[in-house]
Each structure stands twice: as structure tokens, then as C-alpha cells.
N, C-alpha and C positions, 0 to 999 in steps of 0.2 A: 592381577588385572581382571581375571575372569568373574571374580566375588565383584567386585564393581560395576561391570558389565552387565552381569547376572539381577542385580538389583536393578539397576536403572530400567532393562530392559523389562521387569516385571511393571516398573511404575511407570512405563509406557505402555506398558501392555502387549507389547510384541510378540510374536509366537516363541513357542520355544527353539533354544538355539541347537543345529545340528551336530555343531562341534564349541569347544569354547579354546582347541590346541588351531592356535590361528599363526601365518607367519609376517611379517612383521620389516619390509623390506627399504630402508631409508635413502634417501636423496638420490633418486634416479637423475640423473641429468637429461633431459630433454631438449631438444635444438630446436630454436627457431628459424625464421626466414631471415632474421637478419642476424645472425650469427649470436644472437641472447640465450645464453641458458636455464631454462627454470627447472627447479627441483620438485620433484614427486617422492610421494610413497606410495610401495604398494603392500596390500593386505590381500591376506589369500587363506583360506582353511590350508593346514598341512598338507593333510590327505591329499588334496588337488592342484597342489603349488607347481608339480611335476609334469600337469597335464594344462596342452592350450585349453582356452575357455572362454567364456563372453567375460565382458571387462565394462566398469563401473567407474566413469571418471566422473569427477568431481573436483573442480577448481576452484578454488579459496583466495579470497586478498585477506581473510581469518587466521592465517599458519593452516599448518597438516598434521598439528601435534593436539596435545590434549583434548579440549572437547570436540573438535572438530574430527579427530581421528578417533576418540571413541561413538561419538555418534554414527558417524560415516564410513569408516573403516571397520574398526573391530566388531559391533554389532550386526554391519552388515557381512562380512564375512564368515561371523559365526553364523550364518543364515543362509551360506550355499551363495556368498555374491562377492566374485572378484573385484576389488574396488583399486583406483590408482588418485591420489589427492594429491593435486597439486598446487602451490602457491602460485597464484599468479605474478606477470612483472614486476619487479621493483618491492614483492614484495618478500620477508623471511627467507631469503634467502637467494630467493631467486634474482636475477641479471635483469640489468634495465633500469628505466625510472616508470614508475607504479602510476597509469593513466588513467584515470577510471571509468570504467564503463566501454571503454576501447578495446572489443575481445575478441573481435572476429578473429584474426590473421593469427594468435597464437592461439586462440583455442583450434580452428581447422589445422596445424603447426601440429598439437598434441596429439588430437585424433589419428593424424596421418604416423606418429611416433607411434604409437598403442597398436599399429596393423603392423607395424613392421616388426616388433617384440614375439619371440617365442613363446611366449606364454598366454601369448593373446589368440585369439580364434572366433569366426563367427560374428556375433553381434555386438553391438555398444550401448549402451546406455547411460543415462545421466540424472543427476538428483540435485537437488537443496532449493533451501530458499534465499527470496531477496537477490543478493549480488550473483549467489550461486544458482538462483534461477535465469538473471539477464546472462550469463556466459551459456547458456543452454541455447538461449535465443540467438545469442551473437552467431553461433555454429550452423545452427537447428538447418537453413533452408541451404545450404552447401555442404552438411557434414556426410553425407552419401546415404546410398539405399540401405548400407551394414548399423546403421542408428536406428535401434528397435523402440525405445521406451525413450522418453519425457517425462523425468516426475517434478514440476515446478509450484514452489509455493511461496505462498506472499510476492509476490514478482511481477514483473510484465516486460514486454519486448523494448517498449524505451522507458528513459526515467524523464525525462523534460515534463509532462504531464504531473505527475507527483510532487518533483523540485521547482514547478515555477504553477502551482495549481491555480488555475483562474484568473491566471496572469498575477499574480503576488508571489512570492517567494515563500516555500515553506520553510521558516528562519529556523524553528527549534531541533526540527530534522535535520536541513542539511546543516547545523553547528554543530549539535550532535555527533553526527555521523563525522565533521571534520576531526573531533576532540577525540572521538576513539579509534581513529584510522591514524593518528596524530602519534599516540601514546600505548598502542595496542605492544610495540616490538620494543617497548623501554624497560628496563629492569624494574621488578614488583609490578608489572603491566596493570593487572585490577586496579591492583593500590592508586594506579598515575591514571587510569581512565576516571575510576570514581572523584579523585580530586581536580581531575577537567572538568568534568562535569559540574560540580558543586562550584566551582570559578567560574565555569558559564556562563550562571543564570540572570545575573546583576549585569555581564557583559552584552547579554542583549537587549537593556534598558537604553544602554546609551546611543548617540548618536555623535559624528555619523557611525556605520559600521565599517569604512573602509579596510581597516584593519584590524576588524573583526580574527582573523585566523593568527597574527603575530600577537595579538593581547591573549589569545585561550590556548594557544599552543606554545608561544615563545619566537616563534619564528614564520615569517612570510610563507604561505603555501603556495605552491604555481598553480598546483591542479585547481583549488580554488578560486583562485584569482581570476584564472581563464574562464572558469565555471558561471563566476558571478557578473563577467562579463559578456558574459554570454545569454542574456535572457531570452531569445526568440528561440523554436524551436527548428527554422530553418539557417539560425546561426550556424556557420562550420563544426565551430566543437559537437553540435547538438548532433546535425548533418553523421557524423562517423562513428556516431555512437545512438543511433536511431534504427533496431532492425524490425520495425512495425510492419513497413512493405513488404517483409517476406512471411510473414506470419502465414501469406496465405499459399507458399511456396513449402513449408514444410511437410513432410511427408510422414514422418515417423507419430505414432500415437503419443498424445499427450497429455498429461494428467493434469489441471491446476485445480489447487490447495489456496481457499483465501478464508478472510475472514470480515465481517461486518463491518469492523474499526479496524479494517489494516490502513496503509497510506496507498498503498497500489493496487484497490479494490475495482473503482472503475477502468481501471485500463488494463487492469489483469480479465477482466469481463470483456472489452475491446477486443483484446486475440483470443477469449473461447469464441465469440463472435465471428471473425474472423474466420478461425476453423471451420467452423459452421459454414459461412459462406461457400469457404471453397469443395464444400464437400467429405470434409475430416470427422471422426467423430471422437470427439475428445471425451475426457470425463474431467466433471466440474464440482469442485467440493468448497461449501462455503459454511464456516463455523462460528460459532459465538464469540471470536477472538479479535486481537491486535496485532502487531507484526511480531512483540517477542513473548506472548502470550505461550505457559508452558504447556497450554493444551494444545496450542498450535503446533510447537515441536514435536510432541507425540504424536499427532496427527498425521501430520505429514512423515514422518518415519515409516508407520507404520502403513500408511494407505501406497506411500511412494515404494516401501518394500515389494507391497505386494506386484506394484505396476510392474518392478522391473522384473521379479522373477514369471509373470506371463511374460511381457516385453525379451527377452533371453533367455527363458529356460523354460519354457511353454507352461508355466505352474501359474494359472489362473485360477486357485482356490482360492484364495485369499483375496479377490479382487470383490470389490464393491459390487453387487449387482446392479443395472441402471447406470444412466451417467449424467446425471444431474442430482445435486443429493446437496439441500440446502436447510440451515438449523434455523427455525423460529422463532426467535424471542417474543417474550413478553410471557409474562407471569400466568394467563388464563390457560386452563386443557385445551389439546391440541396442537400446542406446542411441539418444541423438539426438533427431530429429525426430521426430514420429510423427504421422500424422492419426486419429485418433477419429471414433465416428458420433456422439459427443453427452459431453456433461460434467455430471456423472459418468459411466464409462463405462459400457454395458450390461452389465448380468448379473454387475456387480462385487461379490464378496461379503466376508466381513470373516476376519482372521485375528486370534486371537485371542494374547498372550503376557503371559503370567501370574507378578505378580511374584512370586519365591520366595528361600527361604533362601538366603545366603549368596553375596547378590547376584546369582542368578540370575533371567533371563528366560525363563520353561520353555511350551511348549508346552502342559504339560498344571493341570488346574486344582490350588490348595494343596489340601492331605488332612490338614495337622498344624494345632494348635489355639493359640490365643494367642502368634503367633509376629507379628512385627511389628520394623521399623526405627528407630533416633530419630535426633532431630540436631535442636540450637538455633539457630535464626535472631535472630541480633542484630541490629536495625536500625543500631545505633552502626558496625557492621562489617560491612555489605551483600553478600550475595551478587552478585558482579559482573557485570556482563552481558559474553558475547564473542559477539561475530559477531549472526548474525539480522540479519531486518529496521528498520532503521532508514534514516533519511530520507538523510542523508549520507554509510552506509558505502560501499564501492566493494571492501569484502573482506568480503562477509558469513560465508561461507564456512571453518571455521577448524579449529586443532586444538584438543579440548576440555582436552585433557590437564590444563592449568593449573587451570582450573576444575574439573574431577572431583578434582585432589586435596584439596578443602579438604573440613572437618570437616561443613561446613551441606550439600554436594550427595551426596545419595546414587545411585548408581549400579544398575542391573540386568542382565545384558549378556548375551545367547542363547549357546552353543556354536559354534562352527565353524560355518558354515552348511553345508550339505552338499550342497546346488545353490542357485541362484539360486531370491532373493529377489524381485520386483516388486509394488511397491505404486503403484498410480494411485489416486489419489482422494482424498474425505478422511479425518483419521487423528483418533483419540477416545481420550483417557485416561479411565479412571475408577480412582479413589483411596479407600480405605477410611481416612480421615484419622481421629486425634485431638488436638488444641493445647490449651495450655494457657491460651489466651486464645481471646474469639472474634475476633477481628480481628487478620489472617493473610494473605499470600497463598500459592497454589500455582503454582510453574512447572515445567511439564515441558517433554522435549526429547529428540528424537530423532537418535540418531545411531548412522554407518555407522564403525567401526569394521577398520579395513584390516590388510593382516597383519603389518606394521610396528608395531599397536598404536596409532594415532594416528587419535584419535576425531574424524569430521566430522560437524559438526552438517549435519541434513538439514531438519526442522522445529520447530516448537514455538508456546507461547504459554502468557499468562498469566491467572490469575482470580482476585478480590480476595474471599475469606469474610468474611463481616457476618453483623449479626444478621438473618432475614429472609432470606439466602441460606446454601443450603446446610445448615440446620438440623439440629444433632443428634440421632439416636436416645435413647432411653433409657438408653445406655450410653454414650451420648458420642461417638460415631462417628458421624461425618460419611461420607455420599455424595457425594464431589467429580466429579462428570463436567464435562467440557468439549472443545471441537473444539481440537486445534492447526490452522498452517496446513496448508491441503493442499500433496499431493505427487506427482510424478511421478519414481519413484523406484525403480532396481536395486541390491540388494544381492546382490554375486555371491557365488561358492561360496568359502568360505574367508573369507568376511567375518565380522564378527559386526555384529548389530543392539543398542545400546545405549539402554536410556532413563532420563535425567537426572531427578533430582526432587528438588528446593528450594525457598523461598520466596520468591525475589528473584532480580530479573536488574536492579542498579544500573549507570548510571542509566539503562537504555534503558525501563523500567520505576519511577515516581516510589516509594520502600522507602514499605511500610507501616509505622507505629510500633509500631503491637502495644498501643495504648492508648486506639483507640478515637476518639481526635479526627482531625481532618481534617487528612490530611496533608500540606495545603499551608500550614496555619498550623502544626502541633505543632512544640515547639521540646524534647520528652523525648521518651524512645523508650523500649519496653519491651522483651526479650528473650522471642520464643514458643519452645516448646519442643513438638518436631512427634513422632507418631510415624505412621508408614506401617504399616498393620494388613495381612498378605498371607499368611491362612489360611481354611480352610473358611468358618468364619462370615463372615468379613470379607475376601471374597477384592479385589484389584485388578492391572490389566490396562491392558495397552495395546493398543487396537485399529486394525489395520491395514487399509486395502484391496488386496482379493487375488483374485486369477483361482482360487486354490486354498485357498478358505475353511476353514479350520480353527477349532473352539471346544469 
């Protein structure tokens, strides 16, 4: 196991390890409040097995075995760090039925187990991404003064925000995520996720989706059911599994690890905020990456290594200096790494591009009167989604081309640029709409456009119009504003800057019907018919951030 170790760890680039003679301790029973048992391992260097020490939990609805235990366990313990993995409820072993997202009560359960162990001593800390970052939150603002280190990546303190983004359902994620949480503990597991998957994709063409979970799984799920019933994010379910409010209660330093194209970009940005409010000072690391992107694993190993050994063993060599440290895209110098005094950056101001005739992105504001765009959004024939953030892509990044040529997306696209573009920060459409129905969505989308002509998506996102949101004028014009994700972003000289506008991105995005019912039962759809208003009275823009504010 060490030869494997020993590799991987190189292709992470990790420091070297202190020992590679690791001990290796299986299914701890752990008691919870309600009499449930969940199972732990612990990993420990030999040498030190005998002596108390700071302790590295890490909770998984993943297993505690294979990659999860060599990334988390044996690598980190070949590195001087007590680590204890354990399965969450209902899951691999463990006692209970598997609720998710619901982790306060056994994660503070576990902590309170780890102080009572002789082996343990001193401080605590905690690692991983995604699920295994929300159990850090779940804890975080109750887990006591003895919780030194935070290392959270791809994550954020709730998931409602990501699973229902903009008010639509992010469908390919959470089906996704249903199919491999489904088939993860079935015999030849890869083998039974890969061909969930591949049954999928076809499965989120049809409608309705009621039973969307017993078609890709085989059998009715509750957790979902409850899940998809649940769309508000002051519904109950949401309610007990929501610990955003305490973000600004936690005490312990915190690390977050994101990426450009993760799904939990903006609201993992939310609680560094947060922190920030209350006075904390976290460190904030945002990369070129997507949620299961393998730079992003390395990354976060390696950065969240270092956190916890400052965090519990006062060895802040290896820590980042600065604590804001964001990657730059776009192909021009100057790119890269970059550290920042803070996120957003200081004294960042907005540039303004104003859509205009003839699919133009212009600089200056419209001057001519009732001029405006259309295009019909048929739900029967969904505007497709490519690239962006989602849960499993690993090519977020893409040429739009395909997609700009259909009839529903309409296009705006600046001139030549004629120096260099940069935008850090966040980016804000606002849309001078009119539909033919109320029940609609908007998706915009930003992208760099190279001198080849082959459009790369840079950001975006979407927002669902109801009644109650977004309300019409007198004349029927809607005021659509909403944030895409943010950006860290060079568009160089000779580029152009493009912004996408549609009303669907299938199926990363669940299609609105256009009729009004809910669109996880509707089994008719209606045809909206959109027009883009982009004149004096009704002017719309896209707003960037920019070191050389223009409006």
C-alpha cells in the first residue's frame, strides 16, 4: 500500500511522507444520541498510535475504505496527522436510515466520542469536500473551542441554493448524485454507478419526472421524494439542514477551496463573506476547476494538509501565504495565480455592455426606440445545456458554437477588443424581458470568444419567472436582474466578449413547461415566446467587474 501511496502522493505533489509504517484501526463503534451506531476507522503513524494527539475527523456518506481512506487517512497520516473516517447514518455500515444533509446532531455525537478516546488529546480538525465539507459546517458553530482547523472544499454551509439555483431545479446534479448515492454499496459499485448513469440521460428527456428515482435506481427513494418536495428553502426539510446562520458563529479558522465551474461557487463565496463579516479571517482559494476536477483533489489535499497541521500542530510552513489566492483565466499574460487583499477585490468597479442592434454588445447605452430581439422557447425541444457547472463534468469548459447556432439562443458579441479585457469579481445581467406566458426561465452566459471564432463559455446561470417574481410593468416588461457565477477573468486584445440569452440549459437545468404547474409532475408543455427589449426606454446590459469602470 505504500508503493501506491507513495505514487499518488507524488502526483499530488504532497510533501514527503514522514512515515509510510501507518496503523490501520477498523470499525470503531461510535454512539449516538439516539442510540445509532456509526462505524469509524482510525489511521495513525505507528510511532505515535501509543501517544494522545490531535485527531482529524472526517465523515463520509462515500465508505471509509478505498479511495476515501487512502486519500484521507493513509496519506494523511503518513504526514504526522491522526485521522478517524467515518461513515455517516445509514450509510456502509453504519446504524440508521441515511438522511442527507442532516448532520448536526451525529456529527457534534462524534466529536464528543473523539474527546473521550484515549488516543485523542488537544485539538480537532476537519477536512474534505462537497458532502464532506457541509458536515464540517453542520458542527462548525457548536463543535467547541478544542476545533482548530477547517479545510472545506467545493462546499458551502447549505445546499438549497445549488439544488434549487434560481429557483429551477439543478436536474442533472441532483439525478446524478441520486444514481451514485443509489448504487455506490451494490456489488462491482463503479461498474453499477457507471451504468446508472448511462440509463440517466434519456431518463431526464421525459416527462413527467415523478418517478424519476424508481426508473434510474429501481426503486422509490424517500430521501428524494422528500427532497423534491420540498422546493422552498424555508420548507422544513431545508429548515434542518440549512447551517448558513451560524457561519457567522464559528470560531475555528477556515480554509475554503473552490473553483470557477464548481456548483457551490457562489455560496461557498457567501460564508467566506460571512467570516469576513463577523470578523474571522479565513483563507480563500479559488482554481481553474469543477467539483470532481483532479486538480481540484490535489489541491485541496494538499493546501487542506497544510491548514490542519498549523491548525493542530503549529507547523505553518506549508501554509499559503495571504489569504485570498485566486486563478485567472484566459489565455493572455498575466494570467494565473494571483493573491488578492480581499474577495471581492478593493476598489473594483463595474463595466457596463449594453445590448444593441444587430447583435451587438456596445459600450455605450441604446438611443433608438422599440427595438428589441425574439426567439421561442419550446419546452418539447429544450434549449440544451453545454459545458458549465455541474456535479460530474470534467470538461466544463467548451466551444459554444453548437449552441449559438440554434433559433431559441440569442447572441450579443462586443467588437475586437482592442486591449485587454479583465474582470475579477462578480458578473450581473439585467434583461428588459417580455413572454408570452408568466412562467419562463432566463439563462444568460458569458463568453470569450477567440480569434478563431470559437466561443468559450466563461460564466453563467439561471432564474426561474413566476408570478410574485419579477413582476411586470404596465406594459409588460419585466426587470429581470440576477448574479451569474463569478469570475476571474482576461479577455485579451483581439478577443471579443459574447453574452448568451435563452431560456433553458437541458438538462443541467430541470425545462420549465411554460404552463404553470410544477415541473416535476407536468406531463404538457407550453411554447413561451421571449422578446429581449434593448432600447432607451427598456435598455439591458451586462455587468462586469473591472479595474476601469465604464457605464
Amino acid at each position: 500500500m505504500s508503493l501506491v501511496s507513495e505514487t499518488l502522493a507524488r502526483r499530488l505533489r504532497l510533501p514527503r511522507a514522514l512515515t509510510h509504517d501507518v496503523v490501520f484501526e477498523r470499525d470503531l463503534p461510535v454512539g449516538m444520541d439516539d442510540g445509532a451506531v456509526l462505524l469509524a476507522d482510525r489511521w495513525v503513524a505507528r510511532a505515535m498510535s501509543g501517544r494522545a494527539q490531535p485527531t482529524v475527523l472526517v465523515r463520509s456518506p462515500y465508505g471509509r475504505r478505498q479511495v476515501v481512506a487512502l486519500l484521507f487517512g493513509r496519506l494523511l497520516a503518513e504526514r504526522g496527522l491522526q485521522v478517524v473516517i467515518q461513515s455517516v447514518r445509514g450509510t456502509f455500515g453504519s446504524e440508521g436510515e441515511f438522511s442527507p444533509f442532516d448532520e448536526r446532531a451525529d456529527g457534534l455525537a462524534t466529536l464528543r466520542w473523539i474527546r473521550e478516546q484515549p488516543w485523542h488529546s488537544d485539538r480537532i480538525g476537519m477536512i474534505g469536500p462537497s458532502y464532506l465539507g457541509l458536515v464540517q459546517w453542520a458542527a462548525a458553530a457548536e463543535a467547541g473551542d478544542d476545533v482548530a482547523a477547517l479545510a472545506i472544499q467545493v462546499s458551502a454551509s447549505q445546499f438549497h441554493g445549488q439544488t434549487r439555483a434560481g429557483g429551477s431545479l439543478s436536474l442533472e446534479t441532483a439525478a446524478s448524485w441520486l444514481v451514485l448515492v443509489s448504487a455506490q454499496e451494490r456489488r462491482l459499485a463503479p461498474l453499477a454507478i457507471v451504468h446508472g448513469l448511462r440509463r440517466l440521460r434519456p431518463l431526464l428527456d421525459e416527462l413527467p419526472l415523478t418517478d424519476l428515482d424508481e426508473q434510474a435506481t429501481g426503486a422509490e427513494v424517500a430521501w428524494y421524494r422528500e427532497a423534491m418536495a420540498s422546493p422552498l428553502r424555508d420548507d422544513s426539510y431545508w429548515v434542518t439542514r440549512d447551517f448558513a446562520t451560524d457561519v457567522q458563529n464559528v470560531t475555528a479558522p477556515v480554509q475554503l477551496i473552490g473553483g470557477w465551474q464548481d456548483i457551490f461557487l457562489p455560496w461557498m463565496l457567501e460564508d467566506f463573506t460571512a467570516l469576513k463579516a463577523a470578523g474571522r479571517d479565513p483563507q480563500l482559494i479559488i482554481g481553474p476547476w469543477s467539483h470532481t476536477a483532479p486538480g481540484l483533489t490535489a489541491a485541496g489535499l494538499r493546501e487542506g494538509l497544510a491548514w490542519l497541521r498549523a491548525g493542530l500542530l503549529d507547523d505553518d510552513r506549508l501554509v499559503r501565504p495571504g489569504r485570498v489566492h485566486v486563478y485567472v483565466t484566459g489565455g493572455s499574460p498575466g494570467g494565473g495565480w494571483r493573491q488578492l487583499p480581499s474577495w471581492p477585490p478593493p476598489d473594483i468597479g463595474e463595466r457596463w455592455l449594453w445590448l444593441g442592434d444587430g447583435g451587438r454588445l456596445q459600450a455605450d447605452p441604446p438611443s433608438t426606440t422599440s427595438t428589441f430581439d425574439r426567439y421561442r422557447y419550446d419546452p418539447a425541444d429544450p434549449t440544451p445545456s453545454l459545458g458549465g457547472p455541474v456535479l460530474l463534468e470534467r470538461e466544463p469548459i467548451v466551444d459554444n458554437g453548437q449552441l449559438e447556432s440554434r433559433a431559441d439562443v440569442l447572441t450579443y458579441t462586443t467588437p475586437s477588443l482592442q486591449s485587454l479585457v479583465e474582470a475579477i469579481g462578480p458578473v450581473r445581467i439585467e434583461l428588459s424581458v417580455r413572454a408570452s406566458s408568466a412562467h419562463f426561465d432566463m439563462f444568460a452566459r458569458v463568453c470569450d470568444v477567440d480569434q478563431a471564432g470559437a466561443s468559450w463559455n466563461v460564466c453563467d446561470a439561471l432564474v426561474r419567472i413566476a408570478p410574485g417574481r419579477f413582476e411586470p410593468g404596465d406594459d409588460g416588461t419585466r426587470n429581470v436582474a440576477f448574479d451569474l457565477w463569478p469570475t476571474a477573468h482576461r479577455f485579451a486584445a483581439g478577443h471579443q466578449i459574447r453574452l448568451q440569452v435563452s431560456s433553458g440549459a437541458h438538462p443541467r437545468y430541470m425545462r420549465n413547461p411554460g404552463t404553470g404547474e410544477d415541473p416535476n409532475t407536468a406531463s404538457r408543455t407550453q411554447p413561451v415566446d421571449i422578446e429581449i427589449l434593448h432600447d432607451a426606454p427598456h435598455s439591458s446590459a451586462l455587468v462586469l467587474p473591472s479595474v476601469n469602470p465604464t457605464k
